[in-house]
N, C-alpha and C positions, 0 to 999 in steps of 0.2 A: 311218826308213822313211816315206816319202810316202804321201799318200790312194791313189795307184792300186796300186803295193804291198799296202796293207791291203786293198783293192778284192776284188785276187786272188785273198788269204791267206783270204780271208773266203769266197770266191767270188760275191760279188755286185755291181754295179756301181752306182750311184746315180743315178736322175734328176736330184734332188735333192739336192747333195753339202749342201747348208746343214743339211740333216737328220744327217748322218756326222757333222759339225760340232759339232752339239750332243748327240750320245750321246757325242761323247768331253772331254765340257767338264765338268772336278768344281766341286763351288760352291767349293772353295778358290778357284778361279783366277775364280772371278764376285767375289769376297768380296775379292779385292786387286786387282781390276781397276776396283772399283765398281761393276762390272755389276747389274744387276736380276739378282734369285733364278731368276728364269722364265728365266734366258739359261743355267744351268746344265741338265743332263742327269736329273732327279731327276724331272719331270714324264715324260722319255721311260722312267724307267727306270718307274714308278709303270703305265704301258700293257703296254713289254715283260713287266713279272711277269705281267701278266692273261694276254697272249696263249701266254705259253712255258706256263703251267700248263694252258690251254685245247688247244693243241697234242697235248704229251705226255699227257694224261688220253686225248682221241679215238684218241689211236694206239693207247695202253693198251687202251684199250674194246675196239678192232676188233680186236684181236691176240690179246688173252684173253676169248674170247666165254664161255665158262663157270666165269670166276673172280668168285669174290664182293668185292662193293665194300671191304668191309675188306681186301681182299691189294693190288688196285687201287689202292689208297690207300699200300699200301706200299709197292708200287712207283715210284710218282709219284713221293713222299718223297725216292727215293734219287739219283732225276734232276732233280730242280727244288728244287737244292739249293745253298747258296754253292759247295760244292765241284764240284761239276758245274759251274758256269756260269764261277769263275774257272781250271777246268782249262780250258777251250774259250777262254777268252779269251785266255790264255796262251800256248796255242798258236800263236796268230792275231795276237801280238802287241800288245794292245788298248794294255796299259801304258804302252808308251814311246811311244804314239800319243795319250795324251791330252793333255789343255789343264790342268795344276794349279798352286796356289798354289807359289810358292816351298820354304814351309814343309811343305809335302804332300811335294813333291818330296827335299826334304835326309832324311824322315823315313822313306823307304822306300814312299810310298805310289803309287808303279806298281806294286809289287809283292806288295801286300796284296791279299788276297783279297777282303776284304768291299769294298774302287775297282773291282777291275779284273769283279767276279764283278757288279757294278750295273751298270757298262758295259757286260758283254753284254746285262745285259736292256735295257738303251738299243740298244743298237743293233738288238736283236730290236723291239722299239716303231718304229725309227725305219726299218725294214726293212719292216712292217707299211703304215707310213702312204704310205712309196714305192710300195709296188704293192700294198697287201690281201693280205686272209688266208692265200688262197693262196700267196702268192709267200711269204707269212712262215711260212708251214709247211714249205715249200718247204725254205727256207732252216735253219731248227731242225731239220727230220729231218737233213738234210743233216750241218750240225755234232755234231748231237747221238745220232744214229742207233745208231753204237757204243755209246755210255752204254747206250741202249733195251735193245740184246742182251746187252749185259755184264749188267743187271739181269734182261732175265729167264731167264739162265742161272746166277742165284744168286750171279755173281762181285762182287757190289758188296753184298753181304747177310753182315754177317759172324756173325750170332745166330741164325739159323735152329737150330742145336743148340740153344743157350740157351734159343730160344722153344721146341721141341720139349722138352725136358728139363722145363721151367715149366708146360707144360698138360697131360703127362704123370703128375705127382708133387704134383699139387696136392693129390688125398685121401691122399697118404703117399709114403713112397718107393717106386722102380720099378725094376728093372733094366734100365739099355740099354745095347747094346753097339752098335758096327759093325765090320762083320766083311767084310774084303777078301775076297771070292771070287775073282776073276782079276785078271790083268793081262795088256795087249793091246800089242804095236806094239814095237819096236826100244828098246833104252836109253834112247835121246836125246829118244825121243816116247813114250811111255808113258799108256795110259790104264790108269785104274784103275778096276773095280768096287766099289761098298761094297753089303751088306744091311745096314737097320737094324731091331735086334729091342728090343722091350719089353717087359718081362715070359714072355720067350720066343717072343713071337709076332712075325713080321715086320712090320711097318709100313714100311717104305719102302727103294726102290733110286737107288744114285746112280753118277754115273761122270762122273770128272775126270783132268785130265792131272797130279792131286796128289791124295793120299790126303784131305789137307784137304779140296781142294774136294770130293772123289766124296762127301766123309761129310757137305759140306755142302748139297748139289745132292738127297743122300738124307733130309736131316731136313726140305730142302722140299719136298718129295715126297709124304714122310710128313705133312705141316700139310695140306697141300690133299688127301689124301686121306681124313684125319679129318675136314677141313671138307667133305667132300663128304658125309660117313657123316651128317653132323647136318642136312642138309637134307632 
């Protein structure tokens, strides 16, 4: 795949392709080339972390206006994460687009998470220094936007039971249940209602196109509406 290719995939085009250049340069390939350290992508990826966590925190902020910082925090968490950053790169093909060591290369590492997941925050860094903030926000919501709604519709949360179940049964055991109420929509599309009760009392409602998630969409439901009751 060529730079205008990746250009595409990426949806961004480069004033500056020397920039592209060095977010996709591992210090292997600095380190058998003799290159100086500064010629590898470690100082761009060192910017892109600041600004992908800067990004996604303001979107967080503005979208959950009455969520407390601790949830806020967990949600960031779930997207400004190796896995987050080498799923989008992957997509986008960053791997087979970078510059590495021989020995990188025979050992699988286009394809490693923790190469190809630093690379996009290189390329976030060097997408930043091409046109500002903007344009690299621009560019993150862009790529990253699905992750944003997969998290905060619970789909990328897989403890929200666990946490609910743990702040529930702290001064002892509790009984909780979830209890399908309905189900909506044809076979093949299916939404499901969950109530979830504690102690017999309802604490929270959820609904997902799986039993799992409604029951999971309902114990986070039930967190932020405890967390609401203590403020």
């Amino acid at each position: 795949m060529g730079k205008e290719e990746l250009q595409s995939r990426i949806g961004y085009n480069f004033k500056d392709l020397s920039l592209l250049d060095l977010a996709l340069t591992h210090s292997s390939y600095t380190r058998e080339s003799h290159m100086p350290r500064t010629a590898c992508n470690e100082r761009l990826e060192f910017l892109g972390d600041a600004f992908f966590d800067a990004i996604i925190g303001e979107e967080l902020y503005r979208r959950l206006p009455d969520v407390k910082e601790g949830y806020l925090t967990k949600y960031r968490a779930v997207i400004v994460c190796e896995e987050s950053l080498a799923e989008a790169a992957r997509k986008v093909g960053l791997g087979e687009n970078m510059r590495m060591g021989h020995g990188e290369i025979i050992s699988g590492g286009r394809k490693r998470d923790s190469i190809i997941a630093d690379a996009m925050e290189s390329v976030i860094g060097a997408v930043y220094l091409d046109c500002g903030y903007e344009g690299a926000k621009e560019f993150v919501l862009r790529l990253f936007g699905p992750r944003v709604d997969a998290a905060l519709l619970g789909k990328l949360h897989s403890d929200y039971k666990s946490e609910f179940q743990e702040k529930m049964q702290t001064d002892g055991p509790v009984a909780i249940s979830y209890d399908l109420t309905r189900e909506e929509g044809p076979d093949h599309d299916k939404t499901f209602f969950v109530e979830l009760s504690a102690g017999g009392k309802i604490m929270g409602r959820g609904s997902g196109k799986s039993k799992k998630e409604a029951e999971q969409q309902a114990a986070k439901n039930a967190l932020l509406e405890r967390e609401e009751d203590v403020l």
